[in-house]
C-alpha positions in Angstrom: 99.0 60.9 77.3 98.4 58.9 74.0 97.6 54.8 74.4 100.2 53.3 75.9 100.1 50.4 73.0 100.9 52.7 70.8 104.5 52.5 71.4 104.6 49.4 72.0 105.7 46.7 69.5 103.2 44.2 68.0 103.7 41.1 70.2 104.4 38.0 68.2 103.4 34.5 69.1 105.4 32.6 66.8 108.8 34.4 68.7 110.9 32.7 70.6 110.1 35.0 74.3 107.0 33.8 75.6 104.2 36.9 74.9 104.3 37.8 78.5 108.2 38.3 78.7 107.9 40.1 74.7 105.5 42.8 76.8 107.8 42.8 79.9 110.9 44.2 77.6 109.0 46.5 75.7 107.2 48.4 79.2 110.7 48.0 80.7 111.9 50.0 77.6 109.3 52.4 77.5 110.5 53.1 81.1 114.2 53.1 80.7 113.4 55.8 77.1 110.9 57.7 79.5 108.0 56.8 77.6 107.1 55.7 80.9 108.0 58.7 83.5 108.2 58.4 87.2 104.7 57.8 88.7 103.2 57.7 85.4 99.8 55.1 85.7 99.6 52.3 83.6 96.7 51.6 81.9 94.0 49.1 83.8 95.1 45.8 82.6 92.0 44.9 81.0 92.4 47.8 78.4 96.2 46.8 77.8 95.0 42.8 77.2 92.6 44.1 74.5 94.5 47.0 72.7 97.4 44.6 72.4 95.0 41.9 71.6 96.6 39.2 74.4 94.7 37.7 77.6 94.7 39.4 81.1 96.9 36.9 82.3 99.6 37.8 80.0 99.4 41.1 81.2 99.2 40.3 84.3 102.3 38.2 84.4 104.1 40.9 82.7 103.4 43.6 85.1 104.2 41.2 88.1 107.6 40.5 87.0 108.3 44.5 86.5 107.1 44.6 90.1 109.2 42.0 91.5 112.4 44.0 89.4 111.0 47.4 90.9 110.5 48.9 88.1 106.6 49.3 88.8 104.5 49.6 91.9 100.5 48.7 92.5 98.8 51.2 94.7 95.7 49.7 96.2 92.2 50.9 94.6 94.5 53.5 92.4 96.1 50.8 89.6 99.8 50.3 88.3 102.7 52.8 88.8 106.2 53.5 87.3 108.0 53.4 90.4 109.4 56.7 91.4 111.9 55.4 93.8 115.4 55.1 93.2 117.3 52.1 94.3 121.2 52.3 94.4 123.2 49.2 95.2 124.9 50.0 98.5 127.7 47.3 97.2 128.9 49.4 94.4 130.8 52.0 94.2 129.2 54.4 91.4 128.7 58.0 91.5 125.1 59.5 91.8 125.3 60.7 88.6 126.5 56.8 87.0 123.6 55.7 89.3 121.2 58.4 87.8 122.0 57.6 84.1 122.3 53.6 84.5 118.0 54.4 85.6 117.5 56.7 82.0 117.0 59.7 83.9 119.4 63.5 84.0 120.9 64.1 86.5 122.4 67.7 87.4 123.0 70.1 90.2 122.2 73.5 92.0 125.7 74.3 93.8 125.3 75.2 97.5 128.9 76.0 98.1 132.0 75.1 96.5 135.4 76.3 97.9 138.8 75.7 99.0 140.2 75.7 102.4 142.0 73.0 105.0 141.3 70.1 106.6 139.0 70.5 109.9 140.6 68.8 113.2 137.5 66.3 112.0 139.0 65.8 108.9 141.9 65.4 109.2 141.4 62.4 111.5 138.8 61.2 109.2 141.2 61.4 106.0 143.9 60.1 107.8 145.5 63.7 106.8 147.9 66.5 108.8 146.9 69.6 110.4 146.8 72.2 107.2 146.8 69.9 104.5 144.4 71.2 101.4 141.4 70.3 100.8 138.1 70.9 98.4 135.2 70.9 99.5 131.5 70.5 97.2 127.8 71.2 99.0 125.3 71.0 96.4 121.4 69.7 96.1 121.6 66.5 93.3 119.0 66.4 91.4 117.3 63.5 89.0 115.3 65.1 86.2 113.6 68.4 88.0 113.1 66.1 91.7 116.0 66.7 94.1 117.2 63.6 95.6 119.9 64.2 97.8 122.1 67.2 99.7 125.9 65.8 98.9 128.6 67.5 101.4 132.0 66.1 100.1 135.5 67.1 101.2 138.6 66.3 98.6 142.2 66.5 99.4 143.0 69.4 96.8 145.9 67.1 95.8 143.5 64.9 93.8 142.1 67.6 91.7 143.4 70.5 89.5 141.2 73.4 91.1 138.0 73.5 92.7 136.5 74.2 89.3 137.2 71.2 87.9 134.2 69.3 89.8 131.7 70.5 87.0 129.0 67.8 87.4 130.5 64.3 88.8 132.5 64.2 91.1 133.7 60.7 90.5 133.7 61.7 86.8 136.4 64.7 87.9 138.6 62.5 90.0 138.8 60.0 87.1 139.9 62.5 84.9 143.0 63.2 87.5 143.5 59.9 88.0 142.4 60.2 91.4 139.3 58.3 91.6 138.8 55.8 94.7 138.5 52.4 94.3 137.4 51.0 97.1 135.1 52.7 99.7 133.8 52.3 103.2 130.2 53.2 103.9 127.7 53.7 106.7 123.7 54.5 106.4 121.9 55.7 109.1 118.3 57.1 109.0 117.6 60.9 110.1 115.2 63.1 110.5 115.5 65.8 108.0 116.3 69.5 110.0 113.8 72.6 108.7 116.8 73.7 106.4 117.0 69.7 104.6 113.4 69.5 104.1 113.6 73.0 102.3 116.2 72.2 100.0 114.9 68.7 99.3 111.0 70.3 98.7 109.7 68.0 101.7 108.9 68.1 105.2 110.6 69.0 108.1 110.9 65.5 110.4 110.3 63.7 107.4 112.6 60.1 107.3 115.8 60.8 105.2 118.8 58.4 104.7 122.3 59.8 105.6 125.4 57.8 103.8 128.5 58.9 104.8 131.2 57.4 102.2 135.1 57.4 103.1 136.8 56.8 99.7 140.2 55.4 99.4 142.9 55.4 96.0 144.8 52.1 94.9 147.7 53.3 97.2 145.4 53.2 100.7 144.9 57.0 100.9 142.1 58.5 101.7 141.3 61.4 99.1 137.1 61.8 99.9 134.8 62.2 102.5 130.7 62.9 102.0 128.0 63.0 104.1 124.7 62.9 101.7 121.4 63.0 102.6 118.6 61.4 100.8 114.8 61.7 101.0 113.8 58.4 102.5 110.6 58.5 100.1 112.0 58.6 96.9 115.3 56.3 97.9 116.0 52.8 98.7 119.9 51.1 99.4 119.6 47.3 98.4 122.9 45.2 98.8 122.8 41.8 98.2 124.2 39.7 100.5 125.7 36.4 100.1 125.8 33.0 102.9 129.9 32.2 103.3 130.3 28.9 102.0 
């Protein structure tokens, strides 16, 4: 890879961001334009002091904030890291692929299965539905960039959606388009071990820790119209919520 600094803006002193918050923007750009790619080292912090002509400290400082956001990761006796984790706000209710964007990175799909059929005896408790009633249903590997991040298992009430072929990407996105997307959601995590058959699909290793979110969405009205189980590789994922004392 080419210097690092030479992406980077000059930093100015005579601006009104201190130099060390000037440098913080422009690495947390480079990241969000993918300058900066997942794992991707940063160069020692001496060498970014002098190319950009600044002291350690402001380098230092700099880095340390982009730790504290996340964004980058120190690996002991190996240097500075864009952080290849992913951290999805288990308070909001986005889509993987909103989530994957909002973080500068592609995401896409490899379809497992993707059919019509009726509810399950499971289901239909779950949705709240009748025996018989309609229902889509979406298994596919989600991927950010070329690194799979999660097996999504989703069932729809077919009401909510034109055809089964209408889910070409998002989801979420689909449902929007029908004016069927949920608004509110209930959501449980629970960690797994991924099976033999996970840790294929998800290019790790069987037993490995994986995070399993099962999301019951619901429209404006109080129906339920989705249920998914997904499983995420515990490595490369983190759910952060943040919490507030009741006043």
């Amino acid at each position: 890879m080419a210097s690092l600094s030479q992406y980077l803006p000059k930093l100015d002193e005579s601006h009104d961001l201190p130099l060390y918050q000037q440098l913080q923007r422009a690495l947390r750009e480079a990241i969000e334009k993918r300058v900066l790619g997942p794992d991707d080292a940063l160069p020692p912090e001496r060498d970014l002091a002098d190319d950009l002509s600044v002291s350690r400290i402001t380098v230092r400082k700099a880095i340390d904030g982009l730790v504290d956001e996340g964004l980058l990761v120190r690996r002991q006796g190996a240097g500075t890291f864009v952080c290849a984790k992913v951290e999805k706000n288990f308070a909001k209710l986005t889509s993987f692929s909103e989530d994957m964007r909002a973080r500068g990175r592609k995401p896409r799909s490899v379809w497992l299965n993707r059919a019509a059929g009726t509810v399950t005896p499971e289901e239909a408790l779950t949705l709240r539905s009748s025996p018989g009633t309609p229902v889509y249903r979406f298994h596919r590997i989600r991927y950010a960039d070329d690194a799979p991040m999660a097996l999504e298992y989703a069932t729809v009430l077919a009401s909510c959606l034109p055809s089964v072929e209408a889910v070409e990407s998002s989801l979420y996105e689909a449902l929007e388009k029908n004016g069927s997307r949920p608004v509110r959601a209930l959501q449980r995590l629970r960690a797994v071990l991924l099976t033999a058959e996970q840790a294929q699909l998800l290019k790790a290793q069987e037993k490995e820790a994986g995070l399993l979110v099962e999301r019951l969405g619901f429209l404006k009205d109080g129906r339920a119209v989705e249920f998914s189980q997904s499983y995420y590789r515990g490595d490369i994922y983190d759910f952060v919520a943040e919490l507030n004392a009741s006043t």
